[in-house]
C-alpha positions as CSV (number, residue, x, y, z in Angstrom):
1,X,-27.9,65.2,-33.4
2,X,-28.0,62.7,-30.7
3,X,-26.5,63.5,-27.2
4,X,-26.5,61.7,-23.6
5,X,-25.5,62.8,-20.8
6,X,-22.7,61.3,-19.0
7,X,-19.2,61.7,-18.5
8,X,-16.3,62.2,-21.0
9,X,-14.2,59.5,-22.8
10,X,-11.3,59.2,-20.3
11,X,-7.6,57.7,-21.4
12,X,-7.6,59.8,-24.8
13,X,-4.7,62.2,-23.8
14,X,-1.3,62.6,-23.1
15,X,1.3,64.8,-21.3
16,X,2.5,66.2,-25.1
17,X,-1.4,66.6,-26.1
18,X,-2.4,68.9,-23.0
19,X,1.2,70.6,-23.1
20,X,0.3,71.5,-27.0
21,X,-3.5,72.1,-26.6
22,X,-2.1,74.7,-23.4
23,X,0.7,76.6,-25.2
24,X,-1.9,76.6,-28.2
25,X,-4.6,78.3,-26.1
26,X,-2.2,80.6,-24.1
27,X,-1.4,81.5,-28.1
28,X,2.7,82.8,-28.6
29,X,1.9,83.8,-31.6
30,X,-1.3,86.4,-31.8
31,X,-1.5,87.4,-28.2
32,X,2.4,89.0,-28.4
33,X,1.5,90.7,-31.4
34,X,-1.1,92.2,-30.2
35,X,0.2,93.1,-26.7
36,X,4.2,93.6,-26.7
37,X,4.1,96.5,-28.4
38,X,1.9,98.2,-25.0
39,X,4.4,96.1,-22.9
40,X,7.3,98.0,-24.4
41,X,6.1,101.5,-25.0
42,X,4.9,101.2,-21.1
43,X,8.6,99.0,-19.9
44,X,10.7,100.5,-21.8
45,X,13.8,98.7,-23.5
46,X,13.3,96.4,-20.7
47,X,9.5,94.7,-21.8
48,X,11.2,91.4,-20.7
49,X,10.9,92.3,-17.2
50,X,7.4,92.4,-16.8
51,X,7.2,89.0,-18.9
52,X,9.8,87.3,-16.7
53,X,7.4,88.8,-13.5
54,X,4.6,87.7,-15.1
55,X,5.6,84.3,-15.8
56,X,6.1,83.9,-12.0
57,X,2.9,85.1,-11.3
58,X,1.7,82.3,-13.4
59,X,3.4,79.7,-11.8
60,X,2.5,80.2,-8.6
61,X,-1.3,80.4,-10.1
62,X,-0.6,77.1,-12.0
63,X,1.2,75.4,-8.9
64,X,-2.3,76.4,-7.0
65,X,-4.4,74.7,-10.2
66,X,-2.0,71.8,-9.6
67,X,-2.4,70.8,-6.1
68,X,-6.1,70.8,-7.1
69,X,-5.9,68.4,-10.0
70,X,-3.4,66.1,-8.1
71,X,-6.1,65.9,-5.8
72,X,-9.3,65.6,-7.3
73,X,-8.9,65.9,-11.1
74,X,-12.3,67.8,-12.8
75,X,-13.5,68.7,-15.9
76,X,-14.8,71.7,-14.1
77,X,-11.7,73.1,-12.9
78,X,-11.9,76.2,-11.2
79,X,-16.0,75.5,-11.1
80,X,-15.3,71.9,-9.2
81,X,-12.7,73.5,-7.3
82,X,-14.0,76.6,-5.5
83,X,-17.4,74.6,-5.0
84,X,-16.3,71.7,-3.0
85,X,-13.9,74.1,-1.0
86,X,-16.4,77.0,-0.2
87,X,-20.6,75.2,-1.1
88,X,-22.5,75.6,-3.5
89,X,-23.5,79.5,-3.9
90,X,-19.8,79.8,-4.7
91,X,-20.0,77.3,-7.3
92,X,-22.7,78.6,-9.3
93,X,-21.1,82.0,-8.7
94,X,-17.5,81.0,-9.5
95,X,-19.6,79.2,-12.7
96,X,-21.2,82.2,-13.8
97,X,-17.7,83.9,-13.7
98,X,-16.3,81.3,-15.9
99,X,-19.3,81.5,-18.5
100,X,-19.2,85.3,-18.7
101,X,-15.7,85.8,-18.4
102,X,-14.6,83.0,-20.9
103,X,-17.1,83.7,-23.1
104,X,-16.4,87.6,-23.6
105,X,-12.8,86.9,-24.5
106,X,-13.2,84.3,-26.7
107,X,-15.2,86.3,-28.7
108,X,-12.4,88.4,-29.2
109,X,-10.4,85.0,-30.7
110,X,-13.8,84.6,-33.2
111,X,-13.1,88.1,-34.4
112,X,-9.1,87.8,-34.6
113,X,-10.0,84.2,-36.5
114,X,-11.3,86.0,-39.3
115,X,-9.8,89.7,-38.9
116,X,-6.1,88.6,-39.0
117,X,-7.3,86.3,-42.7
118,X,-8.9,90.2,-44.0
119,X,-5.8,91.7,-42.7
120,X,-3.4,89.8,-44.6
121,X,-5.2,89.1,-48.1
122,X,-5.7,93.4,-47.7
123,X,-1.9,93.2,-47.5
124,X,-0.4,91.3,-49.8
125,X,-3.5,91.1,-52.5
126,X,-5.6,93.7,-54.2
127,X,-8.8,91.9,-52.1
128,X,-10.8,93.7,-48.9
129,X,-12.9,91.3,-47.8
130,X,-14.7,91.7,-44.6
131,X,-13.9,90.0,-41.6
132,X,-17.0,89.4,-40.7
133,X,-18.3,86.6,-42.5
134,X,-15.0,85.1,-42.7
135,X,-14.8,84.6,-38.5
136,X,-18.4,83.0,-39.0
137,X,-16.8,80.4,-41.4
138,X,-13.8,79.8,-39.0
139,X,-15.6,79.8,-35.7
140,X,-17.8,77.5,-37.6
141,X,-15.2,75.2,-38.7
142,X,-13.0,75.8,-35.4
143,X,-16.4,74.4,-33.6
144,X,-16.8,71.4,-36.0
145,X,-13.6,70.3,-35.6
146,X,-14.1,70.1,-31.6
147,X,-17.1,68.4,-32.0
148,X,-15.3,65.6,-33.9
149,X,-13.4,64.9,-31.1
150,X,-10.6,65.7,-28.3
151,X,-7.9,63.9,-29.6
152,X,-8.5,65.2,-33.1
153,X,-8.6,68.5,-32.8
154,X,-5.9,68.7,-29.8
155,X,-3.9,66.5,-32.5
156,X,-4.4,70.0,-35.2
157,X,-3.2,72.1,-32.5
158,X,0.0,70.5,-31.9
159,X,0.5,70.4,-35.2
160,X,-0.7,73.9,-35.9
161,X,1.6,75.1,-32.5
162,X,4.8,73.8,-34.0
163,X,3.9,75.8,-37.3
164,X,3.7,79.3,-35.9
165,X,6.8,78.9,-33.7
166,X,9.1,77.6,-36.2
167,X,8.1,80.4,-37.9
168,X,8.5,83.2,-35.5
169,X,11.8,81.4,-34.2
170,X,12.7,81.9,-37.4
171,X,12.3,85.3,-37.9
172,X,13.6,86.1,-34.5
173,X,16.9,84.1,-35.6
174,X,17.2,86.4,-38.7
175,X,17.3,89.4,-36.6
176,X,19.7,87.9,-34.0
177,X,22.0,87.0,-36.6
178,X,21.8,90.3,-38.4
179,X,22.6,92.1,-35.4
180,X,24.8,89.9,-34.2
181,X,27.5,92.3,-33.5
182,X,25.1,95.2,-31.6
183,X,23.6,92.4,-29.2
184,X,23.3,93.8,-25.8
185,X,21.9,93.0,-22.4
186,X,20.2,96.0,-22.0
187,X,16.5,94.7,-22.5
188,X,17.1,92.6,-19.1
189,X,18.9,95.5,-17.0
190,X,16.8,97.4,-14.3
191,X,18.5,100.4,-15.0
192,X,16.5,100.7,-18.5
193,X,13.2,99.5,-17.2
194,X,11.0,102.7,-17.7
195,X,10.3,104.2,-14.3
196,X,11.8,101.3,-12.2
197,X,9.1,99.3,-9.8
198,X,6.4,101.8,-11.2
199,X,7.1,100.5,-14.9
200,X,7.0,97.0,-14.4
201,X,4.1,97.4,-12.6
202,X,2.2,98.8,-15.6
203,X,3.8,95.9,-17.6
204,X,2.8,93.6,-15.5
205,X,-1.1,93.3,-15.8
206,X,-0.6,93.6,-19.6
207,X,2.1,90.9,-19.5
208,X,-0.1,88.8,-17.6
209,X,-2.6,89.0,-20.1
210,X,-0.3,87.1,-22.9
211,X,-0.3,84.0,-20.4
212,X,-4.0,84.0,-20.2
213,X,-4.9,80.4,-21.2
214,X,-2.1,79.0,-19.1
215,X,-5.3,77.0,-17.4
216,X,-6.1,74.9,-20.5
217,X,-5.3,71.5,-18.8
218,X,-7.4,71.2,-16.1
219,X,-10.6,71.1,-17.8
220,X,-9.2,67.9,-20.0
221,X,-8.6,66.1,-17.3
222,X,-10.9,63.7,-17.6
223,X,-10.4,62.8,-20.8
224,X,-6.3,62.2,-19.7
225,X,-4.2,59.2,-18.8
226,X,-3.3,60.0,-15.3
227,X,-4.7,62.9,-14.7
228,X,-3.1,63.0,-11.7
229,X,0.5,63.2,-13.0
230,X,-0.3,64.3,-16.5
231,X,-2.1,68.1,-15.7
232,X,0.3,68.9,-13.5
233,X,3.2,68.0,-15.5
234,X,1.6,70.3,-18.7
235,X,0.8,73.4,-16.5
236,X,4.7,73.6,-15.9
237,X,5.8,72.7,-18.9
238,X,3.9,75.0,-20.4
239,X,3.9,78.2,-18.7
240,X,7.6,77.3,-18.8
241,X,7.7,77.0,-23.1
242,X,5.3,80.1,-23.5
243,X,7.6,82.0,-20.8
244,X,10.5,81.4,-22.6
245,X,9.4,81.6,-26.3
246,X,7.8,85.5,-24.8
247,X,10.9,86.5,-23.6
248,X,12.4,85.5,-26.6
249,X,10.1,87.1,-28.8
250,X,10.8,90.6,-27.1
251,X,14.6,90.6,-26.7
252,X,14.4,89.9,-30.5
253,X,11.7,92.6,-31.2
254,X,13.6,95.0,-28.9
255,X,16.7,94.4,-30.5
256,X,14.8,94.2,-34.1
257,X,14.3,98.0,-33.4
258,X,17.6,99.1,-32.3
259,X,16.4,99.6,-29.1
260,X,14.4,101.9,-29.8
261,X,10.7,102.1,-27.7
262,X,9.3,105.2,-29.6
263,X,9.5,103.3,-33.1
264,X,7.7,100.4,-31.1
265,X,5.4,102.4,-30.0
266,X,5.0,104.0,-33.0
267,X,4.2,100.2,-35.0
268,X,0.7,98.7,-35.0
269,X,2.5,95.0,-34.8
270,X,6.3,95.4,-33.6
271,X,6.6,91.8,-34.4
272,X,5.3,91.7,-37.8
273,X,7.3,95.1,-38.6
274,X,10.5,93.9,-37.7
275,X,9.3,90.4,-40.1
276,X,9.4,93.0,-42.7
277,X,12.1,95.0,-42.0
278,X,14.3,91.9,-42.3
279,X,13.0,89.1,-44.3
280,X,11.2,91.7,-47.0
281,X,8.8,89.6,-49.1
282,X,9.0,86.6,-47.0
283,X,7.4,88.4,-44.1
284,X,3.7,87.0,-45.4
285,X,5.2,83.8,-43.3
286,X,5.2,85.5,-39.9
287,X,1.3,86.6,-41.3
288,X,0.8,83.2,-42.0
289,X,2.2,82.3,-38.7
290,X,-0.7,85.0,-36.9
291,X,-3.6,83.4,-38.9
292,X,-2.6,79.4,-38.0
293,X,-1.5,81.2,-34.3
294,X,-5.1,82.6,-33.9
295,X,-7.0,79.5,-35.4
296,X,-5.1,77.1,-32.5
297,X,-6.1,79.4,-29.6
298,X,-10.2,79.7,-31.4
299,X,-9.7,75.6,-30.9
300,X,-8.0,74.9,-28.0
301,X,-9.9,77.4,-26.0
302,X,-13.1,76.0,-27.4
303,X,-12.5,72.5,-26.4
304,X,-11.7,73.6,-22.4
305,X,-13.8,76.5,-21.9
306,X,-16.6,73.9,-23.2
307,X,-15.9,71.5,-20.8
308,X,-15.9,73.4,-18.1
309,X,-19.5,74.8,-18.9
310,X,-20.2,71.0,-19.5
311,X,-19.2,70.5,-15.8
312,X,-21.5,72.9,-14.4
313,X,-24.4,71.7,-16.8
314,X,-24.3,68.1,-15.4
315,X,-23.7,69.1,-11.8
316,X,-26.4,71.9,-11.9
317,X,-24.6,74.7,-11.2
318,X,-25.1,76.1,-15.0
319,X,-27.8,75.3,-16.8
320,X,-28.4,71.0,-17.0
321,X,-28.6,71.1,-21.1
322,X,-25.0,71.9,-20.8
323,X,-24.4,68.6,-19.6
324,X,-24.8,66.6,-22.1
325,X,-21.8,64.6,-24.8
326,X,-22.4,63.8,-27.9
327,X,-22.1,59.7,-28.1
328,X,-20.4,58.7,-31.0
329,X,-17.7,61.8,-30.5
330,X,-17.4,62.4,-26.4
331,X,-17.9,65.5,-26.6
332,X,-19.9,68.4,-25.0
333,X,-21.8,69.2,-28.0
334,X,-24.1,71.8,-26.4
335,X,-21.6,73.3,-24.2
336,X,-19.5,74.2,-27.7
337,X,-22.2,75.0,-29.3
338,X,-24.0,77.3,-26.6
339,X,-20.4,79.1,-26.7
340,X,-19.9,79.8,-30.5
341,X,-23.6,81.0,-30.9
342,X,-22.8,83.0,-27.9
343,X,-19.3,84.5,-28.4
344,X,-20.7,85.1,-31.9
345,X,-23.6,87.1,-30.4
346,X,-21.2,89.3,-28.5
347,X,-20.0,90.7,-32.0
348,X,-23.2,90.8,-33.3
349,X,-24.0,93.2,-30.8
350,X,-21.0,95.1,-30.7
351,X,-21.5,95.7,-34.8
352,X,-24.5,96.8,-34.3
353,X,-23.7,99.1,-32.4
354,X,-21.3,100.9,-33.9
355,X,-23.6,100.9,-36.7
356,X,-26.7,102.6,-34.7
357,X,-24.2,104.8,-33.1
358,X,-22.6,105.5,-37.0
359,X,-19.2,105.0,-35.9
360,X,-18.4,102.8,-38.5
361,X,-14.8,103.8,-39.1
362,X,-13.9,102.2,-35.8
363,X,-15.0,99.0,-37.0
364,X,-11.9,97.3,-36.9
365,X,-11.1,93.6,-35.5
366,X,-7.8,94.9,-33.4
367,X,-10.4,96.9,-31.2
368,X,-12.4,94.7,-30.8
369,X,-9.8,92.4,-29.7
370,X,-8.9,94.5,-27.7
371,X,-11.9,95.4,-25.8
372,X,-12.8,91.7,-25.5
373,X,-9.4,90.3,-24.3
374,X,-9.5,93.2,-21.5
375,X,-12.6,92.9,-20.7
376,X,-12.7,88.8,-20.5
377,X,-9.7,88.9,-18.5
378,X,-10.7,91.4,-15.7
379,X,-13.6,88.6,-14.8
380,X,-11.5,85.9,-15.2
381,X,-9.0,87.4,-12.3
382,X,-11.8,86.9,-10.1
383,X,-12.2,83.4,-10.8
384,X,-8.1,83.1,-10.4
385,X,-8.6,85.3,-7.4
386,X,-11.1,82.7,-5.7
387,X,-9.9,79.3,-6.7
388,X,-6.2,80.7,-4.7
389,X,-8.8,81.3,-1.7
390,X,-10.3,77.8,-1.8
391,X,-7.3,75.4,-2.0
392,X,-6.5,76.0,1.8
393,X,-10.2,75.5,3.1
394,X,-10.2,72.6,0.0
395,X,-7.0,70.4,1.7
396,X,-8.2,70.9,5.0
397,X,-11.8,69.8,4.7
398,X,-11.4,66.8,2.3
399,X,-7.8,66.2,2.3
400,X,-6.2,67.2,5.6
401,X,-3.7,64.4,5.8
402,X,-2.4,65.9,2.9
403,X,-2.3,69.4,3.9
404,X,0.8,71.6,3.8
405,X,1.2,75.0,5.3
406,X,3.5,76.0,2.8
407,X,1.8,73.8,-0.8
408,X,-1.5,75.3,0.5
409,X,-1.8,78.3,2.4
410,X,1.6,80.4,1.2
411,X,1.8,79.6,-2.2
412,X,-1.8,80.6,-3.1
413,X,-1.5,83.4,-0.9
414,X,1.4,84.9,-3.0
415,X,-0.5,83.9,-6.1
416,X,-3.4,86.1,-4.4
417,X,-0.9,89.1,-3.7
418,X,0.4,88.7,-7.8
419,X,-3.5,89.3,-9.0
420,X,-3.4,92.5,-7.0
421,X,-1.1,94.9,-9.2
422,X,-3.5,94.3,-12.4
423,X,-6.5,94.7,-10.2
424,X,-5.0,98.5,-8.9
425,X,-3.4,98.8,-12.6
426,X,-7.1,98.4,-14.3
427,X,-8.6,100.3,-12.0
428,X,-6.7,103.7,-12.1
429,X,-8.3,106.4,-13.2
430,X,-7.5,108.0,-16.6
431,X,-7.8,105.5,-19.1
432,X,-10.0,105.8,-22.8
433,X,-13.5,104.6,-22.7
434,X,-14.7,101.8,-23.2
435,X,-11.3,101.0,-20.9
436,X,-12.1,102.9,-18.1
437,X,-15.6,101.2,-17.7
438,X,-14.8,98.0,-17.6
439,X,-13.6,97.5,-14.0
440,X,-17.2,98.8,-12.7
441,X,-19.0,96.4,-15.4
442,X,-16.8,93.2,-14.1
443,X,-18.0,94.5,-10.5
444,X,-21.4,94.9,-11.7
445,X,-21.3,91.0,-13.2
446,X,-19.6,89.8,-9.7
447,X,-22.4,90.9,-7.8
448,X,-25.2,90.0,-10.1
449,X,-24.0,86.4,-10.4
450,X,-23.6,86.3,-6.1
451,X,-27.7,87.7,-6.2
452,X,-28.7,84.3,-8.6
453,X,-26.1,82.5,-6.8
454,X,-28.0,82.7,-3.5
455,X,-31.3,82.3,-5.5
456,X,-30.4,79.4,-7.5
457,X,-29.1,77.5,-4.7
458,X,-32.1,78.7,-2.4
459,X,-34.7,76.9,-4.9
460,X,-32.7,74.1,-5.5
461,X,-30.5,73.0,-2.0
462,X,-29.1,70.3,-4.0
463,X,-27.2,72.8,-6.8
464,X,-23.7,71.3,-6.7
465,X,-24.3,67.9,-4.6
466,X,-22.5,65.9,-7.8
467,X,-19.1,68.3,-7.7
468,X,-16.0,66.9,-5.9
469,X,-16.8,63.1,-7.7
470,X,-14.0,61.3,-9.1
471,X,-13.9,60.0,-11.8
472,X,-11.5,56.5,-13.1
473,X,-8.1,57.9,-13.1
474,X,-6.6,55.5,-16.1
């Protein structure tokens, strides 16, 4: 296969592409089934609290992203960002983050790709395939497809997002409708939030979580039309359509249940429950809505987390190979590739571990999911946490005519002060193993990438000197 290095094919997207390709990886479908259910048995009746909270949290985080891209637009994003604001040992650290952090929880979408197909044909056929081999075939394909191109595979995932929320609007109209006369406000009263303050802030980190993916745009910014205006434009829009389409979800599942937390607590998937409880046979849609749900985020996550290694490949802050596009396609070939074999690896191990260890029986995809998603997302809140410190020293140094106390210095403080509560939240003591470890492993992984940070940048002075370039804004 033929590659170059180079820069990206600019011009190739729009505001509705990057909107689509962000609600896609942010994924309304497969991320609330998997987490509302630990939203509401922690909430209470009130899980939309912590959504609502969350969703602030996120703007804030985005409106930080923003200022950025308006800026200096990069297909590194928070690697181009926290390297031109604090040098280059930052970079490759902030880099290294991204790679590890991304990597790990995108495993989690390889397994889902494949273990939410096994789930369903278990279901409604007599069938029990593994899930193994089929998330090779779909993280295969998912990979393909990006390699074809940007505005192909963003073009599936539009079409692929407007599948899986007709479907679950659908369902979530059923259950209005059927309960039209017990309708209530209770899910959005503080009185019924579980524990007051202390219950939303146990929601809150796991709420969070859902919006992971909220940062999709920034890494296609180069291959935009006015980048400028048009990542900007689909962070909001975004975070605003998956916030609202969450909070819908739960008052629906909430009221699905009769308000009742302990028989959500008590469901593997409230959502997909309630889908039976109320549309009986036609339920294997809101299935069918998981599996295309699950596919889109495998895709769109691909296509920006691949980029962004991309970045740091040709600016050598990751390794150069990484740098290179594929001619005929534009795209980052090794970058996605380096990521599928890599993400695929992660389950590789993690199988074969359960084997050596003979706990087979826990060999489920949910929990590994689970363990991935968690433990993606606890590395990634670093990266958050140091692109919010870099857009004040960022303005100041390169744009200072430009610089606002209040754009750049309070808003990405408060966005600092929102990644706090899941910071204390995963670290409290208590929690089930492999849980429990996790904070000390993402520690472990910050400082190891600041020791090769300082060593990488030590043997090569000029790691980083090509971040910070622009590129044609068309």
């Amino acid at each position: 296969m033929a590659i170059d290095g180079g820069h990206l094919k600019s011009g190739q997207l729009t505001t509705v592409d990057v909107t689509a390709s962000t609600v896609a990886n942010i994924g309304p479908g497969i991320d609330f089934y998997f987490a509302f259910g630990a939203i509401a048995v922690t909430a209470g009746v009130a899980a939309p609290l912590p959504i609502l909270a969350a969703c602030v949290a996120v703007v804030l985080l985005a409106y930080t992203v923003a200022e950025f891209t308006k800026a200096e637009p990069s297909a590194g994003s928070f690697i181009t960002y926290v390297e031109t604001a604090l040098g280059a040992r930052a970079g490759v650290a902030t880099a290294l983050l991204v790679a590890v952090g991304y990597t790990v929880a995108i495993a989690g979408v390889f397994t889902m790709s494949g273990g939410m197909v096994a789930l369903a044909l278990s279901r409604y056929t007599s069938w029990h395939p593994p899930w193994g081999p089929l998330s090779l075939v779909l993280t295969a394909g998912a990979i393909w497809l990006t390699i074809r191109g940007v505005k192909l595979s963003t073009t599936a995932v539009g079409a692929a997002v407007v599948v899986q929320v007709a479907i679950m609007a659908a369902v979530c109209g059923t259950v209005l409708i059927d309960q039209r006369a017990r309708l209530s406000a209770v899910p959005f009263s503080w009185a019924h939030l579980t524990g007051g303050l202390a219950g939303l802030s146990a929601g809150f980190p796991l709420a969070l979580y859902m919006f992971i993916g909220w940062e999709n745009g920034p890494a296609l910014a180069e291959e935009c039309r006015h980048p400028r205006r048009t990542v900007p434009r689909a962070l909001y829009i975004s975070v605003a359509i998956a916030g609202a389409l969450f909070v819908f979800f739960a008052y629906s599942t909430v009221t699905g249940f009769d308000y009742d937390v302990s028989s959500i607590g008590r469901s593997s998937v409230p959502f997909l429950t309630v889908a039976d409880r109320y549309l009986g046979g036609a339920a294997i849609l809101a299935w069918i809505a998981g599996i295309v749900s699950v596919l889109a985020t495998l895709v769109a996550g691909a296509n920006s987390q691949a980029r962004m290694l991309f970045d740091g490949g040709r600016s050598g802050l990751l390794p150069a190979r990484l740098g290179h596009v594929r001619p005929r396609s534009d795209t980052p070939v090794n970058a996605l590739l380096a990521m599928g074999v890599l993400g695929l690896g992660i389950i590789a191990v993690w199988w074969l571990s359960h084997v050596i260890g003979g706990d087979t029986g826990s060999m489920n995809p949910v929990g590994l999911y689970a363990e991935c998603s968690t433990m993606g997302t606890i590395v990634i809140l670093f990266v958050y946490l140091l692109t919010t410190i870099s857009l004040p020293v960022f303005m100041w140094r390169r744009h200072r005519r430009s610089f606002s106390p209040v754009r750049h210095v309070v808003v990405p403080v408060l966005g600092s002060l929102a990644l706090i509560i899941p910071f204390v939240e995963l670290c409290k003591p208590g929690q089930p193993a492999p849980y429990s470890e996790f904070p000390f492993i993402a520690l472990a992984i910050v400082a190891v990438t600041a020791v090769i940070a300082c060593i990488v940048v030590q043997r090569h002075p000029r790691t980083g000197s090509g971040e910070g370039t622009s590129f044609s804004d068309t």
